[in-house]
C-alpha positions, 0 to 999 in steps of 0.5 A: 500500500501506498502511504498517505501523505499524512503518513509521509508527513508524519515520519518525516517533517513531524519526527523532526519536530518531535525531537525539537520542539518542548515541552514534550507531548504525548497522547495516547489513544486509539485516534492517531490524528490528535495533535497537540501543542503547548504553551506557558501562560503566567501561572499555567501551561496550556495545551492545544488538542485538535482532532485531525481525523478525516482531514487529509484524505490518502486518495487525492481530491478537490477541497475548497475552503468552503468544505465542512471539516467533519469534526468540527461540524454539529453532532460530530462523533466525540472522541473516546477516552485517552490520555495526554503525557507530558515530561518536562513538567518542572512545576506542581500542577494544582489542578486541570480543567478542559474548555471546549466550544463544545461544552459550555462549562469546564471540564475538571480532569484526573491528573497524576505524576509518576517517574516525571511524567505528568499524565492527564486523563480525558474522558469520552464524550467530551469533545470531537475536534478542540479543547484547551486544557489548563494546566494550573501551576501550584501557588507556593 
């Protein structure tokens, strides 16, 4: 089989930034097309997730600026659990919520460390294509 150019783009271009680009992020879950990004804002970190499913398709075909991205259309399918790992965290984080257009409240999520890694739980049900989540630094 051939591989898709988000393959291709994902083994090449995507390994390098991976290895460049801090914090380190990882997702663990069944979809392979999340992406997130991160950032430090006074008193928190925050992260971009954005789903990327049905957003490049393996045969080609016209697309237009006007076409629905599928994910972000209502009633869109939301994403099963999955898990967010980062590893450089060098603060303790008091708590995590998730905002989401979505949702018109925040969602509270699970948090634990081991082994320097910080690991944020999201639940089903919660979003199909954005979220932020809030990483709230510890007040000392």
């Amino acid at each position: 089989a051939v591989p898709s150019k988000w393959d291709a783009q994902r083994e090449g271009t995507g390994k390098l930034l991976r290895s460049l680009l801090k914090p380190r992020i990882e997702i663990v879950s069944e979809n392979d097309r999340l992406v997130a990004t991160a950032f430090d804002v006074e008193g928190a970190r925050v992260l971009h997730i954005v789903n990327l499913a049905d957003t490049i398709s393996a045969e080609r075909k016209a697309v237009s600026h006007e076409d629905p991205i599928p994910n972000f259309c209502e009633g869109a399918k939301k994403l099963g659990a999955f898990t967010v790992r980062l590893s450089d965290i060098q603060f303790e984080v008091s708590r995590a919520c998730l905002l989401t257009p979505e949702r018109e409240t925040p969602v509270s999520l699970q948090i634990r460390r081991a082994d320097g890694t910080l690991a944020v739980e999201i639940p089903s049900d919660t979003f199909a294509a954005y979220a932020m989540i809030v990483l709230e630094r510890d007040v000392i």
